[in-house]
VMD Tcl script that draws the C-alpha trace (Angstrom):
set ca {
  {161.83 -123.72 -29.99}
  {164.26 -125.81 -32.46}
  {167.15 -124.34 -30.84}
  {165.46 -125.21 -27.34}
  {165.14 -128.77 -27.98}
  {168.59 -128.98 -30.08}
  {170.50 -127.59 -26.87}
  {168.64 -129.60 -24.77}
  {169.67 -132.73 -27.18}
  {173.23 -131.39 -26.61}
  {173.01 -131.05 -23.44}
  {172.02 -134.75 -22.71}
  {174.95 -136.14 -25.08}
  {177.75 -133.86 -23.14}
  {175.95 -135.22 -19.78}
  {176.02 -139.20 -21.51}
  {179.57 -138.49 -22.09}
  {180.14 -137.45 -18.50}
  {178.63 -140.17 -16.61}
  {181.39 -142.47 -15.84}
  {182.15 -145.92 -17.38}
  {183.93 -147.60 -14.22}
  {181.88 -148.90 -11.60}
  {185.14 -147.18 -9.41}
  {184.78 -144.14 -10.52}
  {180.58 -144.19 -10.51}
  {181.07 -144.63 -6.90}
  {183.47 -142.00 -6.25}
  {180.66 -139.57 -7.75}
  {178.26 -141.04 -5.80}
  {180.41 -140.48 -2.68}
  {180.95 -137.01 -3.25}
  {177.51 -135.94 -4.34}
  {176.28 -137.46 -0.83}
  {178.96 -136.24 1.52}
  {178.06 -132.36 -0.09}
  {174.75 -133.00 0.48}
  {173.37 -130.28 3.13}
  {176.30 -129.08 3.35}
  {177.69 -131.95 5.62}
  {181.41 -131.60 3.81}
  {181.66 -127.97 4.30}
  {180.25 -128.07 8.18}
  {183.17 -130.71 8.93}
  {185.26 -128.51 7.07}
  {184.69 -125.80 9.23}
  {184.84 -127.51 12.31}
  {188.19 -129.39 11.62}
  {189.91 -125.79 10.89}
  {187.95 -123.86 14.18}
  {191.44 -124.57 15.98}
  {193.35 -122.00 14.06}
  {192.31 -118.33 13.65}
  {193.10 -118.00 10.45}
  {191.13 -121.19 9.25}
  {188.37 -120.10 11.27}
  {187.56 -117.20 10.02}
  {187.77 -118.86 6.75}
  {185.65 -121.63 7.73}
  {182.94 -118.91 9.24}
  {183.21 -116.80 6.05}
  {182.80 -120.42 3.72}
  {179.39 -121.10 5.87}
  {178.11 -117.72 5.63}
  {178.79 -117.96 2.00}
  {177.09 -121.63 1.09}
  {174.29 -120.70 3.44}
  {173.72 -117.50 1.24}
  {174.20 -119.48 -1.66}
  {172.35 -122.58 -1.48}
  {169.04 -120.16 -0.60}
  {170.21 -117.91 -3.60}
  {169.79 -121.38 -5.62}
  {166.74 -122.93 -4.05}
  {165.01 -119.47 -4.95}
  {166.44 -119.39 -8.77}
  {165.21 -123.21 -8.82}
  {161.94 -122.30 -8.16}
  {161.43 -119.44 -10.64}
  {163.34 -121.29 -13.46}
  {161.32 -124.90 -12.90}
  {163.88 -126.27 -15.19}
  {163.48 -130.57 -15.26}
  {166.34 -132.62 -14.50}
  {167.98 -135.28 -17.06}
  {165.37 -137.95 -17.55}
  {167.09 -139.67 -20.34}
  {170.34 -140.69 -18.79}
  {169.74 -143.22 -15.69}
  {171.15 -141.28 -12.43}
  {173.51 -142.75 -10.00}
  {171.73 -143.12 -6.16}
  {169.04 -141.64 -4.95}
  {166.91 -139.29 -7.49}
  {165.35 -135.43 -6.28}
  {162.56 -133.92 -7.33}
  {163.28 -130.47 -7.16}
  {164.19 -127.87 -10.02}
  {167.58 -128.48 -11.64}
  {168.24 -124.84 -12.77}
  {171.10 -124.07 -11.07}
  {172.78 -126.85 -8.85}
  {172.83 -126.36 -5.36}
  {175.32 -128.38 -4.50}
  {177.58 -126.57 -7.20}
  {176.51 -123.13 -5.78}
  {177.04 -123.72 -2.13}
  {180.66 -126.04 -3.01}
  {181.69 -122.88 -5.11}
  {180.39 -119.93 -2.75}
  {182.29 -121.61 0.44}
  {185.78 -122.49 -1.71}
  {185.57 -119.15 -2.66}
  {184.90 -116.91 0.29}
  {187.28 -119.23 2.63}
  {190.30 -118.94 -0.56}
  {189.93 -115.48 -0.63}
  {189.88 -115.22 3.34}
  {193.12 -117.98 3.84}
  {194.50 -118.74 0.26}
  {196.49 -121.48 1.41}
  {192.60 -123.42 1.57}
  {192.25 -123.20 -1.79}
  {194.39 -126.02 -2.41}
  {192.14 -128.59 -1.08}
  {189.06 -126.30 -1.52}
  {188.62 -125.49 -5.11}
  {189.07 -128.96 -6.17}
  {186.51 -130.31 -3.68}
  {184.12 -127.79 -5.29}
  {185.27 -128.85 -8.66}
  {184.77 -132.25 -7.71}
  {181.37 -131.31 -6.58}
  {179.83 -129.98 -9.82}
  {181.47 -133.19 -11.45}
  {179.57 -135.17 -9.45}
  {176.60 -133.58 -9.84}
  {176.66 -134.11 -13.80}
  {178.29 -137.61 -13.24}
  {175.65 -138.71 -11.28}
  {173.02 -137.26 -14.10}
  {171.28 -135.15 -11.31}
  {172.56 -132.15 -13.35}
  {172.62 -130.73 -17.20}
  {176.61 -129.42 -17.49}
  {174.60 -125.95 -18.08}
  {173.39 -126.40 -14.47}
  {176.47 -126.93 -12.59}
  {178.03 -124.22 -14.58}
  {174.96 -121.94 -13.33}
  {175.79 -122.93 -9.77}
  {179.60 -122.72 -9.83}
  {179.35 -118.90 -11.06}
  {176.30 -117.86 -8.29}
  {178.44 -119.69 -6.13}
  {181.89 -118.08 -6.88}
  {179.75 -114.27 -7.18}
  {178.60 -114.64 -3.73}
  {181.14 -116.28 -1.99}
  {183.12 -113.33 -3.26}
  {180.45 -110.83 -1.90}
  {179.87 -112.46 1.50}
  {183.94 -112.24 1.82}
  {183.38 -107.80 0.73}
  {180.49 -108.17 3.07}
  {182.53 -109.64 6.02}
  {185.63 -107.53 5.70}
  {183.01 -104.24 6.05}
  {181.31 -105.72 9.24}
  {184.72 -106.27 10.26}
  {186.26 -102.98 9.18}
  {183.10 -100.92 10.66}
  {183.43 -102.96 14.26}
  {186.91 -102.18 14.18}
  {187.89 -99.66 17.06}
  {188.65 -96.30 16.32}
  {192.36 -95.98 15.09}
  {192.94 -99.13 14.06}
  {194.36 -99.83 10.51}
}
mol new
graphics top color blue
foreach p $ca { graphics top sphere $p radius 0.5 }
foreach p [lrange $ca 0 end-1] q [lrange $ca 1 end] { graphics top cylinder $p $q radius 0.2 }
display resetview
């Protein structure tokens, strides 16, 4: 129990130190937590790169991936029950729901990763949205760092399994004699 409470002390300094000082920059967290919400950012996303096959295969792979995610989440949430940061004032709009692991994180890191691995060139603007994402999820003290760190791995684990997973479907609708 010592070493509960004494992480959990931790855990609300690292957050204090993360929340940022500039009204700017508190904002820009803001912003970013808001636009991920439901996974608005990653919808658009898709639907800007639906032009190009490449980018939409990516794009279908990335939703397949943050939708798998974000329920993988919601269900962890509710078995872990975990409180969010009550000692740190949030920025916006407070939730009430588990904070054990972020959602937002989860879904940001499962669609970055299954659209990377699908078109790599993505991963240039999608990996730092996602990290951007779990930033703002501590920044806006919705999130213990342990949380987003929780999400960003369940999200990088199954966006990398819904990519395996469409590359079978693929492979097994494949006609005969085609390599």
């Amino acid at each position: 129990m010592p070493s509960l409470i004494a992480g959990r002390v931790l855990e609300t300094v690292l957050l204090h130190g993360l929340r940022p000082g500039r009204r700017s920059t508190r904002r820009t967290a803001r912003v970013v937590s808001e636009v991920t919400r439901g996974g608005r950012l990653w919808f658009g996303i898709t639907a800007a790169g639906a032009a190009a096959p490449h980018t939409r295969a990516a794009g279908r792979d990335g939703v397949a991936a943050w939708t798998l995610a974000s329920g993988a989440a919601f269900g962890i949430k509710s078995l872990v029950q975990r409180r969010r940061p009550v000692l740190v004032r949030t920025i916006g709009a407070s939730t009430s729901s588990s904070s054990m692991p972020s959602s937002h994180t989860a879904g940001a890191f499962a669609y970055a990763t299954a659209a990377t691995l699908r078109a790599p060139a993505m991963g240039v603007v999608l990996v730092p949205l996602a990290v951007a994402t779990g930033w703002s999820r501590a920044a806006t003290a919705r999130h213990f760092p342990t949380d987003v760190a929780a999400g960003a791995v369940l999200g990088v684990v199954v966006g990398a399994c819904a990519h395996r997973a469409a590359d079978a479907w693929a492979a097994r609708e494949a006609p005969a004699g085609t390599d």
